[in-house]
C-alpha positions, 0 to 999 in steps of 0.5 A, spaced: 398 638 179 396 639 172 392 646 168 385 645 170 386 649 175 385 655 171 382 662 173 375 662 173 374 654 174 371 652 180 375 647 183 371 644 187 368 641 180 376 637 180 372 631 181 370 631 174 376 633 170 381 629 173 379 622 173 381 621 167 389 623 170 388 616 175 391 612 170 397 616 168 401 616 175 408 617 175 412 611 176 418 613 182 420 606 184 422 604 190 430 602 191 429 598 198 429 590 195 422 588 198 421 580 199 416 577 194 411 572 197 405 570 195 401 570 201 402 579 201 396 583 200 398 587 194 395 594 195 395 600 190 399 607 193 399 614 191 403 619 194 402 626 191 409 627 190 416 624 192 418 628 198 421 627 205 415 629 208 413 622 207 419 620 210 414 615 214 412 612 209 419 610 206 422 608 213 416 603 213 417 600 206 425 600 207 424 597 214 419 591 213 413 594 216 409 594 211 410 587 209 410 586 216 403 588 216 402 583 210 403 589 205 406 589 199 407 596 197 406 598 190 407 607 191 406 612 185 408 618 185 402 622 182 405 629 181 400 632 185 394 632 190 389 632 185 392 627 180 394 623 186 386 623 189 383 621 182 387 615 182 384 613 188 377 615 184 379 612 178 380 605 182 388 605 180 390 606 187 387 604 194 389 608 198 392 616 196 396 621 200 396 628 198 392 634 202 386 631 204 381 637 202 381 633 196 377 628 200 373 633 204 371 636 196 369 630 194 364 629 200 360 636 199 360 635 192 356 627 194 363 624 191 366 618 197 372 620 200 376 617 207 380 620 211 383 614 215 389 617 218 395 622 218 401 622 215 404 630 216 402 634 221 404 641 220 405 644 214 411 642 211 414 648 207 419 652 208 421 660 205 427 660 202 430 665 198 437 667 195 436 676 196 431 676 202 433 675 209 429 671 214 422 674 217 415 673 221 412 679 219 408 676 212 408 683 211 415 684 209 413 680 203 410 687 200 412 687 193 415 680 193 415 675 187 413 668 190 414 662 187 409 655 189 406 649 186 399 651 182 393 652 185 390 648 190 396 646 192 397 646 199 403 650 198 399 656 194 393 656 198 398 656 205 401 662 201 395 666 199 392 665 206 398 668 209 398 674 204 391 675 204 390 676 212 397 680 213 393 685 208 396 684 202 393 684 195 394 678 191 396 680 185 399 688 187 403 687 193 405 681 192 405 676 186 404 669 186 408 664 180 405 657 180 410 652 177 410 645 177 410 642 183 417 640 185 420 645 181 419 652 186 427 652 188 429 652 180 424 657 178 426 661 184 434 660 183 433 662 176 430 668 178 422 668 177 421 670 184 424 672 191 422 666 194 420 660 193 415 655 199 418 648 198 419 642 202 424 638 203 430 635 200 429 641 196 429 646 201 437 643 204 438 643 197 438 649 196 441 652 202 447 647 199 447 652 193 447 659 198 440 660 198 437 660 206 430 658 209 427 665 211 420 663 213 417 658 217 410 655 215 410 649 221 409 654 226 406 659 223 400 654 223 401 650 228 398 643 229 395 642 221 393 637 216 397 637 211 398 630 208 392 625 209 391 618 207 385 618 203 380 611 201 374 610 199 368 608 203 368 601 199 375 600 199 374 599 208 367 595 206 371 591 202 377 589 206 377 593 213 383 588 214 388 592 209 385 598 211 387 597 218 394 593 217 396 599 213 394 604 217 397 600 223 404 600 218 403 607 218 403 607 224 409 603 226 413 607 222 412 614 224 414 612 231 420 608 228 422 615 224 422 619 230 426 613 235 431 612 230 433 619 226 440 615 223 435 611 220 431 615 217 437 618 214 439 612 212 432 611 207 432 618 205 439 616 202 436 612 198 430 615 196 434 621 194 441 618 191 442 624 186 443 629 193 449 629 197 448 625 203 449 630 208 444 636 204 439 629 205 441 628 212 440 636 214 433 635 211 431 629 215 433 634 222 429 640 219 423 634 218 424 632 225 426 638 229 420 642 225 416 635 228 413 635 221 412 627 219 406 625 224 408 623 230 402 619 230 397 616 225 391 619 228 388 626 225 387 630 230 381 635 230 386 641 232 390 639 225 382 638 221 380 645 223 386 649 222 386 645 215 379 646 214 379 653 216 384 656 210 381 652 206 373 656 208 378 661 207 380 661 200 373 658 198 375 652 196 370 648 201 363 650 204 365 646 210 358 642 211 362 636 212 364 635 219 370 632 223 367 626 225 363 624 218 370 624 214 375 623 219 376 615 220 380 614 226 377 607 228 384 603 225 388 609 227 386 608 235 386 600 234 394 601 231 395 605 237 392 601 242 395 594 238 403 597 239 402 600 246 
């Protein structure tokens, strides 16, 4: 996420202040060969960032599915959840996969946004420190450095709620240090913090390197909301067929990655060929283990409100936008019907 997130900024005017960043994604090309055809729909996608928490999303590209579907996919990753919904606003991208507030906040401020489906459905970070030991009491973080990515990212606000509502001041008890998203273990290995909330690869990584995961935020949550796939209301009046082979696609992936675990390791490989294999393959088992990829596309109103209600917490959202006004499920549960 980039620094306009200053203190004292009111968030919820990002709409206006990152528009300019739609048009700077950051390439991170794909390593599957896609076939070229003529007759596929090519569709502009923009995921927050390169991480194994969309595995689904790569087991779909590298298995076909999207093309399938009559997709061309082009993904960027855009560096964060702010910059990825922007490129969807600015019109660079179709779709977007990032923290669906961004969505909820364009909604209340008389911007667009849809939530059409789900791709994380519970949170996917994890502790991880190098001089803790594992705990479950978040009161145990008392005098704690904990690194994460800037504010709004979901990783801080997670963070923030959990310090917050064990009665510990943001701050004084406990200080947070944003760095770049992606970059919490180095910043955390190099001693800035105690702790570091990631994702996966990074967090096996850092096991590989002596570090050992000391909290669990998936089911310190539960059902949530963490990745949704958001688009514009004209984008679904435009081409209601792309929409709906997307999330179709999106779908048969997520089904396609729980079914074939070695599969999914396989595409992991691949998206991280710099990681050993085996430090990708023991990130996968975290994903599928912790049931962090959706397992359907389909947004749950249990993971909505869960999401919703952290984000009332922190003041991010004023919560006049209901489940049903900004939540889509009609391509998610004509997919679930069409694959049986």
């Amino acid at each position: 996420m980039s620094n306009i997130f200053r203190s004292g900024v009111d968030r919820r005017h990002f709409l206006k202040t990152t528009a300019a960043a739609a048009g700077g994604l950051m390439a991170m090309p794909y390593i599957a060969t896609r076939a070229s055809a003529a007759t596929l729909k090519t569709v502009n996608f923009s995921e927050a960032v390169h991480n194994l928490g969309y595995i689904n999303l790569y087991v779909g590209m590298h298995d076909g599915i999207f093309e399938k579907h009559g997709l061309d996919m082009k993904v960027s990753a855009a560096g964060g959840d702010t910059q990825t919904f922007a490129a969807v606003l600015g019109g660079s991208a179709d779709f977007a996969i990032g923290d669906a507030t961004m969505a909820q906040i364009s909604r209340e401020n008389g911007g667009p946004g849809v939530v059409v489906g789900t791709v994380v459905q519970r949170a996917h970070y994890f502790g991880v420190s190098k001089t803790m030991e594992p705990f479950s009491d978040p009161k145990d973080l008392k005098g704690k450095k904990v690194v994460t990515s800037p504010e709004p990212n979901t990783n801080y606000s997670v963070t923030k709620r959990m310090v917050e509502q064990a009665g510990l001041k943001l701050g004084t008890d406990v200080t947070i240090v944003p760095v770049s998203p992606g970059t919490e273990i180095g910043a955390m290995l190099a001693g800035q913090a105690d702790m570091a909330v990631a994702y996966q690869p990074s967090v096996a990584a850092a096991e590989a390197q002596g570090s050992k995961v000391v909290f669990d935020f998936s089911n310190y949550i539960g059902p949530f909301c963490n990745t949704g796939i958001m688009v514009l209301p004209t984008t679904i009046a435009k081409d209601p067929e792309m929409v709906q082979a997307l999330v179709t696609a999106f779908e048969e992936a997520s089904r396609k990655t729980y079914a074939d675990p070695a599969f999914a390791k396989k595409v992991a490989r691949l998206e991280f060929p710099d990681l050993p294999g085996e430090v990708v393959d023991k990130a996968i088992d975290a994903e599928l283990k912790y049931l962090i990829p959706a397992q359907s596309v389909v947004t749950k109103p249990d993971q909505w409100k869960n999401l919703m209600d952290m984000q009332l917490y922190l003041g991010n959202i004023k919560g006049t936008v209901s489940f049903d006004q900004i939540i889509d499920n009609s391509f998610a549960d004509k997919a679930v019907k069409q694959l049986g």
